[in-house]
KEMAR-23785 format. One record per atom (N, C-alpha, C): residue in three letters; x, y, z. Coordinates in steps of 0.02 Angstrom, whole numbers, plus 32768, in hexadecimal, padded with zeros to 4 digits. Example, Ala and Ser with C-alpha at 12.3 -4.5 7.8 and 13.67 -1.06 7.14 Angstrom:
<nodes>
ALA82947EE48186;ALA82677F1F8186;ALA82947F5B8186;SER82827F908162;SER82AC7FCB8165;SER82858002818A;
</nodes>
This chain:
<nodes>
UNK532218658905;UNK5333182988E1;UNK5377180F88F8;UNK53AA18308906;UNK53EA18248912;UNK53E818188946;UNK53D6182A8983;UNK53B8180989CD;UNK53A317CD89B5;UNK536F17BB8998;UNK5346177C89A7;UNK537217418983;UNK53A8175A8956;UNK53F017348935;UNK541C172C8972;UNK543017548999;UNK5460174889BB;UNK543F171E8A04;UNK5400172C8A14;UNK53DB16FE8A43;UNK53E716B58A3F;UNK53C916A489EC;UNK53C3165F89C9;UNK5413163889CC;UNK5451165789B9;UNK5489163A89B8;UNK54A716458A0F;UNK548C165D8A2D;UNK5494165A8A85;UNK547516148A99;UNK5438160F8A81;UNK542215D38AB6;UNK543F158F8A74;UNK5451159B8A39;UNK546A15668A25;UNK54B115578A39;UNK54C9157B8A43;UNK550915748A69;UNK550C15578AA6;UNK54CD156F8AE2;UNK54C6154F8B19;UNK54B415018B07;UNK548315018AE0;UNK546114AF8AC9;UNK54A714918ABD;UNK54D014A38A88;UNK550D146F8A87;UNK553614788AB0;UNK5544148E8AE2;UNK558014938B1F;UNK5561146B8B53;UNK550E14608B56;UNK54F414408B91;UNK550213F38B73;UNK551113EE8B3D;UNK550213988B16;UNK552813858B2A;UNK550813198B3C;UNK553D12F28B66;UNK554712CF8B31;UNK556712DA8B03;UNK5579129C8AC5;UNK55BB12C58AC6;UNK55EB12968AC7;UNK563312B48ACC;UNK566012828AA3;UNK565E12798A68;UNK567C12578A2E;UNK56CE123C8A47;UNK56DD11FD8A41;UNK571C11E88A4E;UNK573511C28A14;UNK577011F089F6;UNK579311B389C3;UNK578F117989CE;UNK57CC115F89F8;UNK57CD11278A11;UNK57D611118A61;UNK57C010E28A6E;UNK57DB10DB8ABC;UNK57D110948ACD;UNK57F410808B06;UNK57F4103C8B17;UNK57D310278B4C;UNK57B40FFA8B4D;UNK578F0FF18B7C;UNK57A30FAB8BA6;UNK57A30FB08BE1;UNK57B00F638C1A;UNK577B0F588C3A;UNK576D0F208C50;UNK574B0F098C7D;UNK57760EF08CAA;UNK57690EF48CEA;UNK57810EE58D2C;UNK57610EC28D49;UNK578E0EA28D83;UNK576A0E738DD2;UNK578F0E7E8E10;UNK576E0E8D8E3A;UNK57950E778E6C;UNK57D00E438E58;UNK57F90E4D8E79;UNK58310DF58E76;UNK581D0DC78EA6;UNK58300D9B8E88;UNK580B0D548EA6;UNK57CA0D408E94;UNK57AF0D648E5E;UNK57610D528E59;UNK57650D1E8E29;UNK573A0D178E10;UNK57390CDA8DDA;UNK56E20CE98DA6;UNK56DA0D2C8D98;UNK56B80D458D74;UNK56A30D2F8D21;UNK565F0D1B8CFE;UNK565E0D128CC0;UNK56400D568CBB;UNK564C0D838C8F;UNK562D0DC58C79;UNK560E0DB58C37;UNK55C10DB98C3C;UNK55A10DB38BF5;UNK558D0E038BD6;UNK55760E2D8BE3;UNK55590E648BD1;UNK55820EA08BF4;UNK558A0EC58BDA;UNK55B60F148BD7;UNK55A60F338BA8;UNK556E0F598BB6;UNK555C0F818B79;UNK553E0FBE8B9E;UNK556C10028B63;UNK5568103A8B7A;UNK553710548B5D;UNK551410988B73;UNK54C010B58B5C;UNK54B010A58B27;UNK5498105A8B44;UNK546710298B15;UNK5484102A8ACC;UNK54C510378AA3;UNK54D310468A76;UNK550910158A61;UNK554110158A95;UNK557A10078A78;UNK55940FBB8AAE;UNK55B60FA38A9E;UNK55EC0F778AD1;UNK56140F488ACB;UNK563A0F258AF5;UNK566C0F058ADD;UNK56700EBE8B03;UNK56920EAB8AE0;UNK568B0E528AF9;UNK56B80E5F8B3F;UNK569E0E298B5A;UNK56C40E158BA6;UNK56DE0DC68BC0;UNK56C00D9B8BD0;UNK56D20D638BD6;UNK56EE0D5E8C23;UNK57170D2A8C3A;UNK57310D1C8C73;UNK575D0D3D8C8E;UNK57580D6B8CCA;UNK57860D968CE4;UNK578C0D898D2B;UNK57B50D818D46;UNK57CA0D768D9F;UNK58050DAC8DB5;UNK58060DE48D8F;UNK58510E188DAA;UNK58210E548D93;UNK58680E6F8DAD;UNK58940EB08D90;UNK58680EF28DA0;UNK584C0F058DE6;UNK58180F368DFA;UNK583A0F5D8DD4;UNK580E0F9F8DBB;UNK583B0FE88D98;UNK58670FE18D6C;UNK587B0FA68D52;UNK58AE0F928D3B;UNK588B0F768CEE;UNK58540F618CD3;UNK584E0F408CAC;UNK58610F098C90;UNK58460EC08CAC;UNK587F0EA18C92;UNK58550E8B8C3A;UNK58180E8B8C2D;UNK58060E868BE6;UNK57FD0EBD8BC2;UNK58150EC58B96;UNK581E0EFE8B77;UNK580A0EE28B24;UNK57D70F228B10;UNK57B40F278AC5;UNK57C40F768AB1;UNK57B60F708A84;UNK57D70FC58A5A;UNK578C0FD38A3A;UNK576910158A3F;UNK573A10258A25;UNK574D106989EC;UNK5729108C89D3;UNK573F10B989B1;UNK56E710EE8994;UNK570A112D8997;UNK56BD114D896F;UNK567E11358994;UNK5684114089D0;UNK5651114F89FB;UNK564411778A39;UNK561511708A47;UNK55E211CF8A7B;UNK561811A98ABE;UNK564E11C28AEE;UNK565A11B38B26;UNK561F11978B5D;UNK560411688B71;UNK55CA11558B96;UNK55C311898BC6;UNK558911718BDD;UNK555711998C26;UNK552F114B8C3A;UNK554011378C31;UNK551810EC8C5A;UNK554710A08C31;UNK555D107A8C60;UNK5566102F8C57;UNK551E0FEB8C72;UNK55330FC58C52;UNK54FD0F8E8C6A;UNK55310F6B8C7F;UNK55170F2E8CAA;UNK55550EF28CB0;UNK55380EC58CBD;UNK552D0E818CA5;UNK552E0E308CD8;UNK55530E048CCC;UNK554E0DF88D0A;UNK558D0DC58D0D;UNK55850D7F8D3B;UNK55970D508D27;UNK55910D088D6D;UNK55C90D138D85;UNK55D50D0C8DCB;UNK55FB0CF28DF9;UNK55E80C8F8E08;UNK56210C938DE6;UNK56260C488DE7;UNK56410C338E26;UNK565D0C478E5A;UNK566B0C268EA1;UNK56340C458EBC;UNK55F70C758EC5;UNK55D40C628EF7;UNK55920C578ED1;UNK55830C3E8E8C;UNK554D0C348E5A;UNK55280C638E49;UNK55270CB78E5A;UNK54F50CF98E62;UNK550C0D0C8E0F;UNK54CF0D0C8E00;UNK54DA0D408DBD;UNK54C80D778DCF;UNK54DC0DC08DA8;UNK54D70E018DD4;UNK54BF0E198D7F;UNK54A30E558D89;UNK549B0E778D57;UNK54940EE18D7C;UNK54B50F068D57;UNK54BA0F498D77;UNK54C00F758D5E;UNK54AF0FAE8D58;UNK54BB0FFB8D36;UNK54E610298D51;UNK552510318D3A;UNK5549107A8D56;UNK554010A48D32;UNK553C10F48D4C;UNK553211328D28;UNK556F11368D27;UNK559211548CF0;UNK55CA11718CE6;UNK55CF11BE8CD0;UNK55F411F18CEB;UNK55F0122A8CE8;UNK5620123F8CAF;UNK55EC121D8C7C;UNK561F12418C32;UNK565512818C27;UNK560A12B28C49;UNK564412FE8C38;UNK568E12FB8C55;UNK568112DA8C98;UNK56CF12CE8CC8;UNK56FF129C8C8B;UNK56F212688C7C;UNK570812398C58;UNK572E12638C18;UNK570A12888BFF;UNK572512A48BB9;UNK575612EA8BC2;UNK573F12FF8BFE;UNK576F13338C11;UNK57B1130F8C17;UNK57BB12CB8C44;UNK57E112AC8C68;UNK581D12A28C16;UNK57FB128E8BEB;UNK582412848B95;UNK584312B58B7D;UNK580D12E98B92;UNK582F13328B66;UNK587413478B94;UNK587A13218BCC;UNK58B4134C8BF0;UNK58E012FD8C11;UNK58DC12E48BE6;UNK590E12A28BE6;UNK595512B08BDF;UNK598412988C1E;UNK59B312938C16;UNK59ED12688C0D;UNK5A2512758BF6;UNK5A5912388BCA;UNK5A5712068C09;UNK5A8911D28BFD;UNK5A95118D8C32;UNK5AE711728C18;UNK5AF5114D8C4F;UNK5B3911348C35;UNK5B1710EA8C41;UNK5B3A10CD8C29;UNK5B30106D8C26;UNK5B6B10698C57;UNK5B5E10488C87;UNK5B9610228CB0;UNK5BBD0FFA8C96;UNK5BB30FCA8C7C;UNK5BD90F948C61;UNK5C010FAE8C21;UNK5BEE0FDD8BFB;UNK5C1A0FFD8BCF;UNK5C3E10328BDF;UNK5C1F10548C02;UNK5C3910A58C03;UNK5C1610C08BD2;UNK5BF410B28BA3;UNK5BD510E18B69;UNK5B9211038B87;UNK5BA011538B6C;UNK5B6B11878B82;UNK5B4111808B41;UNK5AF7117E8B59;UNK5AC111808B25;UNK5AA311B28B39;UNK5AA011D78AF9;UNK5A69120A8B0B;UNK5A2E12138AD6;UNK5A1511E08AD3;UNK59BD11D68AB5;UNK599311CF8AC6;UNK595A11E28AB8;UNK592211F88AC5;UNK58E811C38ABE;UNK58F8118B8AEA;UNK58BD11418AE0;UNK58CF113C8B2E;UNK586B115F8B32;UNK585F114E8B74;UNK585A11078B8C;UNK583C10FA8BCB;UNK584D10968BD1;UNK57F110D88C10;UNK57A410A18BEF;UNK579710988C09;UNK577F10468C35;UNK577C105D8C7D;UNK577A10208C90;UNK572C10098CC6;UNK570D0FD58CBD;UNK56D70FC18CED;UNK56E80F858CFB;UNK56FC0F978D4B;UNK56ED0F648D7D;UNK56CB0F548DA9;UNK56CE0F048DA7;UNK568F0EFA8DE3;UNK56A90ED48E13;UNK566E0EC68E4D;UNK569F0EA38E88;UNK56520E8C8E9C;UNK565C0E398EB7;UNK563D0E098ED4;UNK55F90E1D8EE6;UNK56040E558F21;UNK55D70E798F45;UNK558C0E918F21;UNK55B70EA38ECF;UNK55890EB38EAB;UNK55AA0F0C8E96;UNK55D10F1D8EBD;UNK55F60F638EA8;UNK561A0F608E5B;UNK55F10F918E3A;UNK55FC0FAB8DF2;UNK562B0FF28DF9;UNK566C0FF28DE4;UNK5691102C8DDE;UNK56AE103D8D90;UNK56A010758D80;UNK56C110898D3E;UNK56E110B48D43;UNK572910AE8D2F;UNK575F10E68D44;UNK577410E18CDA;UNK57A3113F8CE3;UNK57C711478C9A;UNK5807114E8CB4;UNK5844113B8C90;UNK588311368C8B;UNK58B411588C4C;UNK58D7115C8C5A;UNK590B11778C28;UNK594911398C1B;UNK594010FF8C39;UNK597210D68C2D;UNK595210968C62;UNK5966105D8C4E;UNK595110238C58;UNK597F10198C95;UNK596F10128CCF;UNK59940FDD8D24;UNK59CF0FF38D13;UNK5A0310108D53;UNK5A410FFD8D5A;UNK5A6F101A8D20;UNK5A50103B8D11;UNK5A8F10898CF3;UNK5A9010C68D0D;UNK5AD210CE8CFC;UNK5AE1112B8D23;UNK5AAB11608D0B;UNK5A92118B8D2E;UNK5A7211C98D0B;UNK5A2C119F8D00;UNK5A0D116C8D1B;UNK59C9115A8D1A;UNK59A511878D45;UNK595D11A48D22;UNK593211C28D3A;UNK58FA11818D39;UNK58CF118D8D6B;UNK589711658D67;UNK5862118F8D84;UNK581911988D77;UNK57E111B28D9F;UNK57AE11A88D96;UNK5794118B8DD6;UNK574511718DD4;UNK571E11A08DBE;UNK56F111858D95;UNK56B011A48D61;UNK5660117B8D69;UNK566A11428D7E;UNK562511268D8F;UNK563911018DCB;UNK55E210EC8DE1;UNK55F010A78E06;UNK559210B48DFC;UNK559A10628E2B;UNK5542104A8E11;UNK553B100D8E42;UNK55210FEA8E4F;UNK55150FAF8E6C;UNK54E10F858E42;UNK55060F3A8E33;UNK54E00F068E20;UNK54B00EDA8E52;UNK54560ED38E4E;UNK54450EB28E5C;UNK54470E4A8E4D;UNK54390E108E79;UNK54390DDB8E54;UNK54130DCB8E48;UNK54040DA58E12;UNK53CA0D9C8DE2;UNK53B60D5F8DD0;UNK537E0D408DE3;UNK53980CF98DCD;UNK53A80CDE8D84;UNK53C70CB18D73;UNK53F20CA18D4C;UNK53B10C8B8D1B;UNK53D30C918CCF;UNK53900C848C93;UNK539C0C1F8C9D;UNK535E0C038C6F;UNK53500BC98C79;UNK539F0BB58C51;UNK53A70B638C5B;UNK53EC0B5F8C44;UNK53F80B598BFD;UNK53A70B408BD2;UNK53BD0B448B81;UNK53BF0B8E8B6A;UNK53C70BD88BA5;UNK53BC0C148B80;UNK540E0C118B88;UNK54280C088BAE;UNK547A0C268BBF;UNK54930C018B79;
</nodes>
């Protein structure tokens, strides 16, 4: 009996150590572009569940330049994205896998930052994730410990994906 107890709490232990749901207080999320683009971002939504508004972005690769605050949700394993490119008319639509477990490890071992412009050292714990895209159709999702252009920034790629183009919905759907 005590075997077939200690069997049962073995493979339940394995079942929850193998699980990809990795709970995040809070974290921030960017969308990116190449610079110079001239991007409308309609859809960003992570495993079919969650996401955040986007709108017009032309900067800030890795850098995030739109930034939303989420809170009390599973760290993703997949993004969606579409978006128009308004200088060459291609609407794109694309899936990156994102490698959660890397992503949530990347939080648990976050380190402080100084702000340039102040000198002030922060040492909190709000990751900055970020998905960017580029013209081509290249989908990248990187996690951060601090937003562009501070001391002690970590950054590391966790997804990428490529957007196919799609033709565009009729014009009374947009």
């Amino acid at each position: 009996m005590a075997k077939r107890i200690v069997i049962s709490i073995g493979i339940l232990l394995l079942i929850m150590g193998c699980s990809s749901r990795y709970q995040v207080k809070e974290m921030s999320v960017g969308i990116a572009a190449e610079d110079k683009s001239d991007l409308m971002v309609g859809t960003v939504l992570f495993d079919d569940a969650w996401s955040v508004p986007a709108g017009s972005i032309g900067c800030c690769w890795k850098n995030a330049g739109a930034l939303s605050f989420v809170d009390g949700v599973n760290f993703p394993s997949k993004v969606v994205v579409a978006w128009y490119d308004m200088e060459t008319d291609l609407f794109r639509v694309g899936e990156a896998t994102i490698d959660n477990k890397a992503g949530y490890e990347f939080i648990k071992e976050m380190k402080p930052f100084i702000d340039r412009r102040t000198g002030q050292y922060k040492d909190r714990k709000l990751p900055y994730l970020i998905v960017g895209m580029k013209r081509d159709g290249l989908i990248k999702v990187w996690i951060s410990n601090a937003p562009g252009n501070y001391l002690g920034r970590q950054i590391l790629e966790i997804g990428s994906g490529m957007a196919q183009i799609k033709e565009l919905p009729p014009e009374d759907e947009r």
